[in-house]
N, C-alpha and C positions, 0 to 999 in steps of 0.2 A: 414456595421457594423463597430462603431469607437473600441470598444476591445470585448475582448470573455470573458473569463472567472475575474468575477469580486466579490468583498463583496456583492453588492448589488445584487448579484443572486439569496443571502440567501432568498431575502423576495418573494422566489416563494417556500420555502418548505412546507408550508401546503398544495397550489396546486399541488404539486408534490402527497405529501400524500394522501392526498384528492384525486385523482385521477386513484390510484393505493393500496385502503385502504389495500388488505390483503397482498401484495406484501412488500409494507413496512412496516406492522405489521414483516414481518419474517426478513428483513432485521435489521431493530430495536431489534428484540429480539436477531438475532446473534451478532447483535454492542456490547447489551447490558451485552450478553454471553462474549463476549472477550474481557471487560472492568470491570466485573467484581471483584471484589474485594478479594472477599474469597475462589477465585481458592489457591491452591497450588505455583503457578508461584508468587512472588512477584509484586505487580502494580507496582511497578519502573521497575522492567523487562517486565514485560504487553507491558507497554506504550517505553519502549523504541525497545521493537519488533516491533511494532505498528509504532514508528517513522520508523524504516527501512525499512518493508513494503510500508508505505505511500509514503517515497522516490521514491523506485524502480517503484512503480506504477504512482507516480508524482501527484498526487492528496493533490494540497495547503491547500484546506479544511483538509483531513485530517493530512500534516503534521500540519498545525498550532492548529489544537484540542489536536492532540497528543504528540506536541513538550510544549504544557501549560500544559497537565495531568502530561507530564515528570517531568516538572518543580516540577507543585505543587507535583509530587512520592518525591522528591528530587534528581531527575537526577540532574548529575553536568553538566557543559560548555564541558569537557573535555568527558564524557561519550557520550553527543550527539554529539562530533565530530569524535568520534571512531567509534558510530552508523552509521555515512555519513562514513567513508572510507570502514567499515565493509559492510554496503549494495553495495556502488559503486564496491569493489570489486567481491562479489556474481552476480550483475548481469552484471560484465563484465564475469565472469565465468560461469555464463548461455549462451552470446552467443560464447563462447566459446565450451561451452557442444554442443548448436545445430549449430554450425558452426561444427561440426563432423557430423553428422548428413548429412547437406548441402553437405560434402564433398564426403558421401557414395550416395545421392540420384543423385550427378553430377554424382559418378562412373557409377551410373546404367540406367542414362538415356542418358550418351556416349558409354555405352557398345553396338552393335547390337544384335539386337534377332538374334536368329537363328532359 
């Protein structure tokens, strides 16, 4: 395999769809749901949750859909770099949160039974 994840992967999503027709009808309608327009949330705040998400889970498809919705919400340069320290921070504090975690399941599994 000369690369992995590429633009031209795009041209397998009908087969993708096609494939798995009700599976991606629900995942479609949730996209659709959380990109929606006339929630309550403002679409520049939508889309710029959506950019942090996308970060954290690292998924280039979605940042680059969502970092162009930002644009066209009128996210500025300055908001989506707040977006990247704001996510990077969160999910350094995620492994922080289960790095506690880690630290009680070491306790419990150097403790011996009795």
């Amino acid at each position: 395999m000369t690369e992995y994840q590429t633009p031209k992967d795009r041209a397998y999503t009908d087969i993708l769809i096609k494939s798995a027709p009700k599976e991606a009808a629900a995942f479609l309608n949730l996209k659709h749901t959380a990109e929606r327009k006339d929630g309550v949330i403002p679409i520049k705040y939508r889309e710029l949750m959506s950019v942090a998400v996308a970060l954290t889970t690292q998924c280039t498809y979605c940042i680059e859909a969502h970092i162009n919705n930002a644009v066209q919400a009128g996210a500025s340069r300055e908001e989506i770099a707040e977006t990247v320290f704001i996510a990077a921070a969160l999910r350094a504090g995620g492994a922080v949160g289960t790095g506690l975690m880690a630290m009680r399941l070491f306790e419990e599994a150097s403790t011996p039974t009795v």
